[in-house]
N, C-alpha and C positions, 0 to 999 in steps of 0.2 A: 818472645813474649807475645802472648796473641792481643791484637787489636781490632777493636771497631769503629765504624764510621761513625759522622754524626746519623744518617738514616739507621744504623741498625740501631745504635742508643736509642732514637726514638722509641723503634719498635721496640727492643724489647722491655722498656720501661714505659711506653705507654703513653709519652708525653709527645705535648705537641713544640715542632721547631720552636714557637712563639713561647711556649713554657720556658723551655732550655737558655733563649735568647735573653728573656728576662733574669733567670738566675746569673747567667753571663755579666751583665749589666749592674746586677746587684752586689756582684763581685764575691758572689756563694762559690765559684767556680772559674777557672781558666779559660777564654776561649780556645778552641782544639779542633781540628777535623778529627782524629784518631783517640779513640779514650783505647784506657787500660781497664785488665777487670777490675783492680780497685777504683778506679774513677766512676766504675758501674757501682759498686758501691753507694761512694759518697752521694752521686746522681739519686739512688734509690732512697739512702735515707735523706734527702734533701725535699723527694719527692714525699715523703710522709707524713716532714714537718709543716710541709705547703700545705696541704690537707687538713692540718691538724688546726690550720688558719692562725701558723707562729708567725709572726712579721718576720720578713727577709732581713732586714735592717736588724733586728733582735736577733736571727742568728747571726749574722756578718760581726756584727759586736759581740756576738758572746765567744765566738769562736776565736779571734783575735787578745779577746780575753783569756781563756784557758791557753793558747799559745803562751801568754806570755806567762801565769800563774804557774804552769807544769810543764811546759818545755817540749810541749809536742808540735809536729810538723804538720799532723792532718787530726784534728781531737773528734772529726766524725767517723773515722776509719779507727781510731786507738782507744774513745769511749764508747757509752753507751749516749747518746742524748737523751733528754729527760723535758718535756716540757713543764714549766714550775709559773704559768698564767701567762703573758707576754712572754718571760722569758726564757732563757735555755739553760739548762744544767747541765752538770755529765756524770753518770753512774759510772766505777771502776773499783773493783777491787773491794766491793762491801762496803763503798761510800758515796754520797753525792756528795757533788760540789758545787757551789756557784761564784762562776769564774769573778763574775761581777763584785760581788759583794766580797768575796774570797772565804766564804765560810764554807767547814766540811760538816757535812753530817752523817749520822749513825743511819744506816739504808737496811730498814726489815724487809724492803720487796726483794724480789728477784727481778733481772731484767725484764722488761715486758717486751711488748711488739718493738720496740725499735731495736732492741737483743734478739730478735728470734729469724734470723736469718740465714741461719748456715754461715759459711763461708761468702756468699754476698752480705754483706753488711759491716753495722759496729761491731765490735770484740767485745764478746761483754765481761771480761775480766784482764784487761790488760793487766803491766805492770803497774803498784800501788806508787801514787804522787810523793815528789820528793819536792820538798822546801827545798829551795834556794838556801845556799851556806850550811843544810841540816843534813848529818848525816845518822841522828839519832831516831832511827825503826820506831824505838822503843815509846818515843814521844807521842809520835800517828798511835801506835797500838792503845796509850795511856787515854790520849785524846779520844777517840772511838770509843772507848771502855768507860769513858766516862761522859759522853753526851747519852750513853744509850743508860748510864746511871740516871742521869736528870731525865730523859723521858720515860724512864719508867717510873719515877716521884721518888726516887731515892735523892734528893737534895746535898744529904750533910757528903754521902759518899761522891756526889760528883763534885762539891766544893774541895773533899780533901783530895780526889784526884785531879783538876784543876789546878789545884795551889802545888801538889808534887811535879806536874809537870810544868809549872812555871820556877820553880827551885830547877828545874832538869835545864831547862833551854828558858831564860830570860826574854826571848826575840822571839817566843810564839803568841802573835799576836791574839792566831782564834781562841787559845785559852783565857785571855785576858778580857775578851768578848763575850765568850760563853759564863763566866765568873762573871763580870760585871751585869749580866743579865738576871744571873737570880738575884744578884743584891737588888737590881734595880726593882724587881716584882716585889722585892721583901721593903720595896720603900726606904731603903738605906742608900739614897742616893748621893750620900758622898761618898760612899766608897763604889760604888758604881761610878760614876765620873773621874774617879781617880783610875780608874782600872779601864777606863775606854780613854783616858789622855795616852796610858801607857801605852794601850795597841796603838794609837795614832805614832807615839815615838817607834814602837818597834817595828812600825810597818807605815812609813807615810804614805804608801799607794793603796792603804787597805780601805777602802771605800764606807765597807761597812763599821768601822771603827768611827771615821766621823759622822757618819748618819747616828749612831745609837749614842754617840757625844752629845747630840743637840739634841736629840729625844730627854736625855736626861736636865740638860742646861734650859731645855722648854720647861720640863716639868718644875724645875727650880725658877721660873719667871724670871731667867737671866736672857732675853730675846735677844738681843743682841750677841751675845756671844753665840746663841743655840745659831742665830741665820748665818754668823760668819763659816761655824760649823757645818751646816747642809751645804753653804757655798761652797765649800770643798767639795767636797760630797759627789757635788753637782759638777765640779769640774773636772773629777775624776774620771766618773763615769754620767754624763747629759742624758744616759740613756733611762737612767735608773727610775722610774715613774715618783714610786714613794717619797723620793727629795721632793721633787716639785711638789708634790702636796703637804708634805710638813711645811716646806717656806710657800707657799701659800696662808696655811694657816696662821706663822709666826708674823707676816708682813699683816696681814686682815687684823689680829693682835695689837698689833704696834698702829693701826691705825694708816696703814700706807697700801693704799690701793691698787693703786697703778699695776707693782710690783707681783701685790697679790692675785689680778689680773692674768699677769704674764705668768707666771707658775700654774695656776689654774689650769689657763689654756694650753701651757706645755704638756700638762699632767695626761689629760682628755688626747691629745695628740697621740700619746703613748700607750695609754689605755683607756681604750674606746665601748666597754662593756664592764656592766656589774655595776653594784649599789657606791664604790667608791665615785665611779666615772659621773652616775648621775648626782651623785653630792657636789662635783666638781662641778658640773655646767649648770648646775639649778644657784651654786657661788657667782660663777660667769655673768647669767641673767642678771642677778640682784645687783651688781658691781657694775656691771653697764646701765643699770638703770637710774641708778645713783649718779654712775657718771652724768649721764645725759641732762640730770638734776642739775649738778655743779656747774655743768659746762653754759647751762642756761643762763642762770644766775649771775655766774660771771658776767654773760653777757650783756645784760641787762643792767647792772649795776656798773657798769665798764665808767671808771673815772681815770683822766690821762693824770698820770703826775706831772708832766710839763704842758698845761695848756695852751703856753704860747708854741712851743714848738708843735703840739698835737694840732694847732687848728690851720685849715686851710688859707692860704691868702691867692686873693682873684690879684692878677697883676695887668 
């Protein structure tokens, strides 16, 4: 098998030692003196997404994610990646996916630039993703057939092929997400809740099952269960921006700052651009300035409950 150095990889990808060393570090890549041509590869779509200004950290997470969602050993060399805002997708087989969230959906593009490689690059049609414990084809084909229902506004047909493929396979969580979402647009938010507890049963690692739980259980002014919700959510995947900003809002809600502080700023952390990010820091500003209010106040009104133990004695 022919190998290169670390100086030819430079060269012929263009990158400086210092690029390569950081991905190294970032842990996008193995440290190597000798790459393989697929490592030329991964290197070049690594180098795309840098450009593309994806955070390192958002691919290292997503990619670990699809490992674990579909079973692959390298998901830059087996899909397509897809950038979807901070985060990373992967295009395969006439679907994107996002590992994070675990929802597939209906793909009218064709691969783009990070497909158009030849033989250096992603594959832009590997083999189609298999669930875990599913060995029902027929379910993927029904599921595709029926998100590309609901976004073309055929509603009633993507509900009855939603509810067929939940009669077929009980444990497909994305149907029960994608069904619980037009109820919830259609404002029948019990049975939307009903139908995102159930993804939560048939998939406790589906991330996006309890984020779209506490979207619903907010909308019903049950805050409390909605933040226990995103707290999942949130521990699933920390990376995920849009938690921090729902439990942002639901603590700001409830009257508890601090909290809503901290999610704020986690939010800004992760996503650092666009009209969400500046709603978040212009939340930050008014929260810290309130604080600095409180903190005053206190001080100033400072009464000890024990004034014999509070006061000084000269001895």
């Amino acid at each position: 098998m022919t190998s290169y150095s670390r100086q030819e990889v430079l060269r012929i990808l263009q990158i400086s030692s210092r690029q390569l060393q950081g991905w190294e570090r970032a842990e996008l890549i193995s440290p190597k003196q000798h790459y393989t041509f697929q490592d030329l590869g991964q290197l070049r779509t690594l180098r795309i997404l840098r450009e593309e200004a994806v955070p390192a950290a958002s691919i290292r997470h997503s990619i670990l994610a699809m490992k674990a969602v579909a079973g692959m050993t390298n998901p830059l060399l087996e899909a397509c990646p897809v950038r979807t805002g901070t985060r990373l997708a992967f295009r395969y087989h006439g679907a994107v996916v996002d590992p994070i969230r675990r929802q597939l959906l209906f793909d009218f593009e064709r691969c783009d630039r990070l497909g158009r490689y030849g033989q250096l690059g992603a594959v832009c049609e590997p083999a189609p993703l298999r669930r875990p414990g599913s060995g029902q084809e027929n379910v993927q084909d029904r599921f595709l057939e029926a998100v590309q229902a609901e976004e073309s506004g055929d509603k009633q047909r993507a509900i009855a092929l939603y509810t067929e493929i939940l009669l077929l396979d009980q444990s497909f969580a994305p149907a029960y997400i994608n069904l619980g979402t037009i109820h919830f647009h259609l404002r029948e938010f019990d049975s939307a809740e009903d139908l995102y507890r159930r993804a939560t049963e048939a998939d406790p690692s589906y991330v996006l099952a309890f984020f779209d739980l506490g979207n619903v259980l907010d909308e019903l002014e049950r805050l409390d269960e909605a933040i226990a919700a995103y707290r999942r959510a949130a521990a699933l995947a920390p990376r995920y921006a849009d938690v921090h900003y729902n439990l942002a809002l639901a603590y700001e809600r409830k009257g508890q700052r601090r909290p809503a502080l901290r999610h704020w700023e986690e939010y800004v952390r992760l996503d650092r651009s666009g009209p969400w990010a500046d709603h978040a820091r212009g939340q930050i500003h008014k929260l810290l300035g309130r604080e600095k209010l409180s903190i005053a106040w206190r001080k100033d009104g400072f009464v000890a409950r024990d004034q014999e133990r509070a006061a000084l004695q000269l001895i």
